[in-house]
C-alpha positions in Angstrom: 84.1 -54.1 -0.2 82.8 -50.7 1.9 79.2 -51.3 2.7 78.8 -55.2 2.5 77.3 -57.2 4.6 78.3 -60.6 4.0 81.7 -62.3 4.7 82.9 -63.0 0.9 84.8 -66.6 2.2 81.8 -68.0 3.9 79.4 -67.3 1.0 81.9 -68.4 -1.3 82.0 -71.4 0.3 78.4 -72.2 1.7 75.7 -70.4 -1.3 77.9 -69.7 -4.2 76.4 -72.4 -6.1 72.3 -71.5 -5.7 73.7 -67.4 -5.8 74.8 -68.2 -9.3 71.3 -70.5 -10.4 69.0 -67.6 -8.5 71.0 -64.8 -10.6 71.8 -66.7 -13.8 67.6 -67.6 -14.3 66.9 -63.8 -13.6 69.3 -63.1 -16.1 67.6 -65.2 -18.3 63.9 -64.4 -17.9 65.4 -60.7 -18.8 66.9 -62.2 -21.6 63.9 -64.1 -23.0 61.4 -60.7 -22.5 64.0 -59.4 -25.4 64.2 -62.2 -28.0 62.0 -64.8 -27.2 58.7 -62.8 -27.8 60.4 -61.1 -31.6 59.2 -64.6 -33.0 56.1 -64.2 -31.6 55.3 -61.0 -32.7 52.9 -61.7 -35.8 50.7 -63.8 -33.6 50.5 -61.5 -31.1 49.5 -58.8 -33.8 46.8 -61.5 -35.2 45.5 -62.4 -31.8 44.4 -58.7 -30.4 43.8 -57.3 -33.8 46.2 -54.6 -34.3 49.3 -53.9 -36.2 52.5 -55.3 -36.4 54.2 -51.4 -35.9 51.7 -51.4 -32.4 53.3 -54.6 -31.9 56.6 -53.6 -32.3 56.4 -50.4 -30.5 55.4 -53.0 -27.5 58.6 -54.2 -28.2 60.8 -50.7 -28.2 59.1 -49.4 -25.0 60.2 -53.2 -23.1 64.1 -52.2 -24.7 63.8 -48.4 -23.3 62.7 -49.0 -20.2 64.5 -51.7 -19.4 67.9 -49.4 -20.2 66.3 -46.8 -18.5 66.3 -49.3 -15.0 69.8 -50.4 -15.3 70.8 -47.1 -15.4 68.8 -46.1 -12.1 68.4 -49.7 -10.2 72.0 -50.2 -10.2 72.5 -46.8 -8.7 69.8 -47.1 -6.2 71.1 -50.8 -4.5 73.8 -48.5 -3.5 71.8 -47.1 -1.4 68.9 -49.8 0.1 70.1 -52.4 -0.9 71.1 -55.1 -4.2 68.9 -58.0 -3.2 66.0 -55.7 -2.3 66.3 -53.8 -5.8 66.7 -57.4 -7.5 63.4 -59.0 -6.0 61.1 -55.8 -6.3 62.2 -55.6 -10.1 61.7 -59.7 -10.6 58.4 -59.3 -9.4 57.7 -56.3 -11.0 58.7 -57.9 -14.3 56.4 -60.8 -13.2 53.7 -58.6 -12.8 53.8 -57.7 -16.0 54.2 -60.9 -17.6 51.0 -62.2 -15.8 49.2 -59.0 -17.5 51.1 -59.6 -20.9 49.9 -63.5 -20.9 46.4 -62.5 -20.1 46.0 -59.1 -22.4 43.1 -58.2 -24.4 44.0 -55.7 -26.6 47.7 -54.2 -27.3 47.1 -51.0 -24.9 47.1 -53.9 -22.6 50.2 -55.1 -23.7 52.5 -52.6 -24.3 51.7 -51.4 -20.2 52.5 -55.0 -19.7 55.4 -54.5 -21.8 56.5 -51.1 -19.7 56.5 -53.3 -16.4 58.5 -56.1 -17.8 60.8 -53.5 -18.5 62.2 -53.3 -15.0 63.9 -56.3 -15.0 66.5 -53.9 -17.3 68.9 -53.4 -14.1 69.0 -57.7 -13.8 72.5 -57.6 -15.5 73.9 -54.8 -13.6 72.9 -55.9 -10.3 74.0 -59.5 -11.2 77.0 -58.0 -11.8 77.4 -56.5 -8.4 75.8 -59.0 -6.4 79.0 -61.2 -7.6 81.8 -58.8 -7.2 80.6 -58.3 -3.4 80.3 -61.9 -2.2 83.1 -63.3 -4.8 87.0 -63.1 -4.8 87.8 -61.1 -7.5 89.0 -64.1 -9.5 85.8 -66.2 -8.6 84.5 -63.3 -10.0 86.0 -63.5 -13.5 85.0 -66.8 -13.9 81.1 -66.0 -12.8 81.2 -63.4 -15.0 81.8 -65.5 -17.8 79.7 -68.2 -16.8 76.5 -66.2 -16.3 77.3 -63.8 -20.0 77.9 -67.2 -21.7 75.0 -68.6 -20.4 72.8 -66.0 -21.2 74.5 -65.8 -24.7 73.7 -69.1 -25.5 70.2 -68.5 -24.6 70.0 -65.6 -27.1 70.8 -67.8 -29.6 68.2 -70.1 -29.5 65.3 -68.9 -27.3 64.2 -67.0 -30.6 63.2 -70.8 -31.9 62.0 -71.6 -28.9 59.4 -68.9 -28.9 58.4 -69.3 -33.0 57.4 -73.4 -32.1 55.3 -72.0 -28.8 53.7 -69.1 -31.3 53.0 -71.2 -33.6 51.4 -74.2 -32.0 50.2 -72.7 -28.8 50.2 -69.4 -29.5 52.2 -65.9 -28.2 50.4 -66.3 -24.6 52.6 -69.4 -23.8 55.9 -67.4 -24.4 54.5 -64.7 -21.7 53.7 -67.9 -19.2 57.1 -69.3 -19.5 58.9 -66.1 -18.8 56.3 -65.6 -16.1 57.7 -68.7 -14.3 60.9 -68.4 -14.5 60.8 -64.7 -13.3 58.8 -66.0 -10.4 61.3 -68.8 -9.5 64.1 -65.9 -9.7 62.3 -63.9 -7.6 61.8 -66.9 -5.1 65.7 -68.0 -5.1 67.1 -64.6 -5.3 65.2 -63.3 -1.6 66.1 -67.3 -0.4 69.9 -67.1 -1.3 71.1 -64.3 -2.5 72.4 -62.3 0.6 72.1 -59.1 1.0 75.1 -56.5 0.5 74.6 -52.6 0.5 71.9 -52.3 3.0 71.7 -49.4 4.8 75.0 -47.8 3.5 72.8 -44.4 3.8 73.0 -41.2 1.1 70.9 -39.8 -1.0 69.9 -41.1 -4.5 70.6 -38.3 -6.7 66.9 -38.2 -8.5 67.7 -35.1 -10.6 70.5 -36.6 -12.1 68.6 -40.1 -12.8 66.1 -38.0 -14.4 67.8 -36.1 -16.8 70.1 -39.1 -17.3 66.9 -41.0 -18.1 65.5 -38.7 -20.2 68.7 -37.8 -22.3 69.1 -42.1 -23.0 65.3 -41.6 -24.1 65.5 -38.9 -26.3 68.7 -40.3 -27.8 67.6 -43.9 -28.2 64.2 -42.4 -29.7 66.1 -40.1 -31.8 68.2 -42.6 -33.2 65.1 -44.8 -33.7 63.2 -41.9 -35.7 66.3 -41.6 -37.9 66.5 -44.9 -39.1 62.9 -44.9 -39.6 62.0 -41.1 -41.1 65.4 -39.9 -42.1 68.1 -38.2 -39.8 67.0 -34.9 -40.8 63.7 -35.5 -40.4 62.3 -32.9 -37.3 61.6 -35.5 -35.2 64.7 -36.8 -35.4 66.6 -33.6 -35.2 64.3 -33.1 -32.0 64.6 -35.9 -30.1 68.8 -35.5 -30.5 69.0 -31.9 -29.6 66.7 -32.5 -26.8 68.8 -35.4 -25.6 72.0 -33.5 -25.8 70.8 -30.8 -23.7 69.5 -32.9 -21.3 73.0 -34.2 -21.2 74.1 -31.2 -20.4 71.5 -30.4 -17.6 72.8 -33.7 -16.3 76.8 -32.8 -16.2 75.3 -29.4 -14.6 73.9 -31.2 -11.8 77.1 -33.6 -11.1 79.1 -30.8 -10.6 76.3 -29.0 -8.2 75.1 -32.2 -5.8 76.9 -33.2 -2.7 76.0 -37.2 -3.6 76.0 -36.7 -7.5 74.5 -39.9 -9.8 78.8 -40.0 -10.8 80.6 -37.6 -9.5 81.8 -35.6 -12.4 85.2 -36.1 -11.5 84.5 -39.7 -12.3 83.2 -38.8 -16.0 86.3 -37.3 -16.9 88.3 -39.7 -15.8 89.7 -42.8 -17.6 88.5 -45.5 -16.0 85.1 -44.5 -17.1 84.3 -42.7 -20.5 86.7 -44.7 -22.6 85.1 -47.6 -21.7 81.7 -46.8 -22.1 83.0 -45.2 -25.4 84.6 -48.8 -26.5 81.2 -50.4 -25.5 79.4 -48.0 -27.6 81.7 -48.6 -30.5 81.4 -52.3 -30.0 78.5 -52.7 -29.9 77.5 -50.1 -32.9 79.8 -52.1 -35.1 79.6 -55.9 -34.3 75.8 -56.3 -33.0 74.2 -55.0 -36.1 76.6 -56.8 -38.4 75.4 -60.0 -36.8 71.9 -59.2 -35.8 71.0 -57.1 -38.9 73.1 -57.1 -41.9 73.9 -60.8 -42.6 70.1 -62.1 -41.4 69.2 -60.0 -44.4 72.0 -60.7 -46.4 70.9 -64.5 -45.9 67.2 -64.0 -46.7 67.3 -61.6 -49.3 66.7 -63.8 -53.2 69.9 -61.9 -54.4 71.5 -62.8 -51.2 71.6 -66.2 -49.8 67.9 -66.7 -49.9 67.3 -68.6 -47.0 64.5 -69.0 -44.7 64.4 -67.0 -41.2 65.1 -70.7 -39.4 67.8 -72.1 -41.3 69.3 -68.0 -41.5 69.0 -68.5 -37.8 70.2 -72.2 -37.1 73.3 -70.8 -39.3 74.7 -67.0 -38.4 72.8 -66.2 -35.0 72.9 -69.6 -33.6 76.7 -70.7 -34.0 78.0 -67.2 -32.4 76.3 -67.7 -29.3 76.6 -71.4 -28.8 80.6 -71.1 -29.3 80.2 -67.7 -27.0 79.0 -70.3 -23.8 82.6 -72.3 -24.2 84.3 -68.8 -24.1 82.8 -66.9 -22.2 83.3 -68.9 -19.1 87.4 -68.9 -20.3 87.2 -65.1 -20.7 86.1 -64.9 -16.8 88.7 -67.0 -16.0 91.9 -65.3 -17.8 91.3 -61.7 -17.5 91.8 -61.1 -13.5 94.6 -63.1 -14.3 96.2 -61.6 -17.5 94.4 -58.4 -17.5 90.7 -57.6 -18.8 91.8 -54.6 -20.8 94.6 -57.4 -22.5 91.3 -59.7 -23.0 89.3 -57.3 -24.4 91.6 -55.9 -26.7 92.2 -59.7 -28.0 88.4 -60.4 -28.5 88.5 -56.6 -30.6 91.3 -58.3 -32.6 89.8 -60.9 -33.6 86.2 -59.8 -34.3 87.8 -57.2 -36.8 89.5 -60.0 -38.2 86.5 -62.0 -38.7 84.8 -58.9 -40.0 86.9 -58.3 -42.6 86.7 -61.7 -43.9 83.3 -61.8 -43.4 83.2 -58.1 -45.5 85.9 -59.5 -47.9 83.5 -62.6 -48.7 80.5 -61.9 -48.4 79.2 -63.7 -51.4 80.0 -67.0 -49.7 78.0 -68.2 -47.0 80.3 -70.6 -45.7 83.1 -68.1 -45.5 80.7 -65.9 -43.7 79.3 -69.0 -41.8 83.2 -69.1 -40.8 83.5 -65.8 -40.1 81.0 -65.8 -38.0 82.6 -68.8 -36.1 85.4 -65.9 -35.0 82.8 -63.8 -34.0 81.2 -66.1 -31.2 84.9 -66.4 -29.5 86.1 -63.2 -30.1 82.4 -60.8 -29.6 80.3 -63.2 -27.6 83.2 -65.0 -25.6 85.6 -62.4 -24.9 84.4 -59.0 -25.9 80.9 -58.8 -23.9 82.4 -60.9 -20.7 85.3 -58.2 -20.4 82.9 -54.9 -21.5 80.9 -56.3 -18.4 83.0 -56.9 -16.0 85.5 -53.4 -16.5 82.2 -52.0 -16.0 82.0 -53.2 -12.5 85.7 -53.5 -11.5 86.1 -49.7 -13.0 83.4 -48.1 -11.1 84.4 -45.8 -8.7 83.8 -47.3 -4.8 82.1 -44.2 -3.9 79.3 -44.9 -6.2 79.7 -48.9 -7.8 76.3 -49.0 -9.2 76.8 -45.7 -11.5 79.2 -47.0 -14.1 77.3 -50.4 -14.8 74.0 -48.9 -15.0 76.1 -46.4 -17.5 77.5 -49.4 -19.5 74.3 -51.4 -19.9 72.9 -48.1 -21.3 75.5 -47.6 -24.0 75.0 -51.4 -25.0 71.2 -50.3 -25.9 72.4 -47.5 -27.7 75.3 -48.8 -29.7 72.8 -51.3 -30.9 70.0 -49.0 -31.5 73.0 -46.8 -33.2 74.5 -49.8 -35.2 71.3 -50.5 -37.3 70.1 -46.9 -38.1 74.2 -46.6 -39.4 74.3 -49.4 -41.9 70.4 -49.7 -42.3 70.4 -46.9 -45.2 73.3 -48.8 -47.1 71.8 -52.2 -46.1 68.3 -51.4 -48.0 70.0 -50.8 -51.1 71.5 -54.1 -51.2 75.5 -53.4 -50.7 76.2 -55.8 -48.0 80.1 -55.6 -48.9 79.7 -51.6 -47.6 77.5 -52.6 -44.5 80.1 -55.1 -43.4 83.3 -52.4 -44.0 81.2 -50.3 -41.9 81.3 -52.6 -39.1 84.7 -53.3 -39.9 85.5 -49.4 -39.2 83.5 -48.4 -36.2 84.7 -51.7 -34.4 88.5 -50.6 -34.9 87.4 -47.6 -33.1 86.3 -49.3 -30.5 89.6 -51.1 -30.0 91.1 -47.3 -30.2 89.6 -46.4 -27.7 90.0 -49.7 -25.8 93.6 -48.7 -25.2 92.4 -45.3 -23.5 91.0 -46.9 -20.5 92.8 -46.8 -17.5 93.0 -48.9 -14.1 92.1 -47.6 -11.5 95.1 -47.1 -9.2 94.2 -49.9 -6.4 92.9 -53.2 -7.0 91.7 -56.2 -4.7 94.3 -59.0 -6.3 93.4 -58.6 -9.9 95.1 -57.3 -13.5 93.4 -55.1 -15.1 
């Protein structure tokens, strides 16, 4: 690959091994800043004395920056460097752990929060550190490793955090992500080599801001509508403003001589029908497991269950099963094709939306449903939406299209909720879940308008 330093073979052969542990605990400590502290939050609120919306806007400025950085990081190791950009943002993010663990008050916190928020670009330049120093088939199967890994993390580090809260308190949940982001920080500038060093350009910092600041406005937009109403002038606000910043982004692509993407690029189809089948994806299946069954489970008309057994049940399952197929994801689709994989794990998480929409009165139909879910979403869906976003990216600029990718992941989330949450408060479940069912058939739509790119290094895609 143009610009690398390191002979792919020999680290293949000598570091893949503590490469993959250094990368997979940064992934992690990113991982637990985002779920492992939700359990936490009413102590924390308790603790300093302040409100549970403080504490939660804590929360949403961790999320928005930390899409904000992949978007920007990943771009920026093109230029100085991946390992340089991984270890400044571990420590960064350890930084502000060390602040978060110690805070007095929740001012305290949510700047602790903001720094913590750089370890957004971990993913992306995880990514990218294994497509340089792996075969492209060695990379298929890290891929899949480190998303089912880091999958099954999600599904139970929220436990994890609710018995520290509770019988230590929300301080110990900052100190254990505080060590493993140190440790990460350690192993990554030990063994991860470097690759993009001194590959010279310019980062485009006109684009990256009004990039930046048309994901903010959006993801706050979208926020404000779910919370205040869509038409609310906040909310119309935010969106207009992020749509013309949009604009004033394609404006500059087309103007630089070393563009954030070139726009070229942003036409083409290798890279907006995948970030549009990401979007889609993740707007219809993360809010149908995240939002609508968890409340569908607690609510007394529901399932009426308590948070932990609604947990051990629906989010647990999904991502356990997701860390036996995610590592088979990585290994089939540079060998049968990653747009063929993809489309399968679409396939079947409509399937298992539909019956989960078709019986959603039983909660071991769902419970099975849900079973479909972890192979199809956690297993094969977000190993191939992660990996198209590196093998896609044009070789001009291979950090832009990541960075891009991890962004729509925030929003399609962000976008999911605020989508159902309107019929989801009014207790029709059944519509929440056809919802789902609809948007993610989009996304395999669109799925089939992705492209390969004309050349590739020994691998279907």
């Amino acid at each position: 690959m143009v610009g690398s330093v390191v002979d792919r073979p020999a680290a293949t052969r000598q570091r893949t091994g503590l490469v993959l542990t250094a990368l997979i605990i940064g992934v992690v400590s990113f991982q637990l800043n985002a779920t492992m502290v939700t359990p936490a939050m009413p102590d924390i609120a308790r603790t300093l004395g302040t409100t549970t919306d403080m504490v939660g806007l804590s929360q949403t400025m961790f999320l928005l920056i930390g899409g904000l950085a992949g978007v920007v990081l990943s771009r920026l190791s093109d230029h100085v460097g991946r390992r340089k950009v991984l270890v400044i943002s571990l420590l960064v993010m350890s930084a502000g752990s060390l602040i978060a663990m110690l805070a007095p008050n929740i001012g305290v916190l949510i700047a602790a929060r903001v720094l913590q928020g750089a370890s957004g670009a971990t993913f992306q330049l995880t990514y990218l550190i294994l497509r340089d120093v792996l075969s492209p088939k060695q990379f298929g199967q890290a891929l899949g490793l480190v998303t089912a890994i880091n999958g099954g993390v999600g599904g139970l580090d929220g436990l994890a955090g609710g018995a520290l809260a509770d019988t230590v308190g929300f301080r110990a949940v900052f100190a254990v992500i505080l060590g493993l982001g140190v440790i990460a920080a350690l192993l990554a500038g030990r063994f991860v080599p470097e690759t993009h060093a001194g590959t010279g350009g310019r980062m485009d910092w006109a684009g990256a801001v009004a990039l930046t600041g048309a994901l903010a406005a959006l993801n706050l937009g979208i926020s404000q509508g779910n919370d205040q109403g869509w038409l609310s002038p906040l909310a119309l606000g935010l969106l207009i403003g992020g749509a013309v910043l949009l604009a004033v982004f394609w404006r500059i692509e087309n103007r630089v001589g070393e563009p954030l993407m070139a726009a070229r690029h942003l036409r083409s189809r290798q890279v907006w029908p995948l970030v549009a089948t990401t979007l889609l994806a993740l707007t219809g299946v993360f809010c149908a497991i995240n939002f609508t069954v968890v409340l569908l489970s607690q609510d007394e008309l529901g399932y009426g269950m308590n948070a932990t057994l609604s947990a051990l049940m629906f989010l647990a399952p999904p991502a356990v099963i997701g860390l036996a197929s995610g590592p088979v994801a990585g290994w089939l689709a540079p060998r049968v094709g990653w747009r063929l994989v993809l489309r399968v794990g679409l396939a079947l998480s409509i399937a298992s939306l539909v019956f989960a929409a078709a019986f959603a009165d039983s909660r071991w139909l769902v419970f099975a449903a849900f079973i479909g879910l972890g192979i199809g979403y956690n297993g094969l869906v977000m190993t191939t939406l992660s990996g198209l976003g590196v093998v896609l990216s044009p070789k001009e600029s291979p950090g832009a299209l990541p960075g891009m990718n991890g962004a729509a992941f925030g929003i399609g989330a962000s976008l999911g909720i605020g989508i159902v949450a309107p019929t989801v408060d009014g207790g029709d479940y059944h519509s929440a879940l056809w919802i789902s069912v609809a948007v993610t058939a989009l996304a395999l739509v669109a799925s089939f308008l992705i492209k390969p790119p004309s050349t590739t290094e020994g691998e279907n895609v």
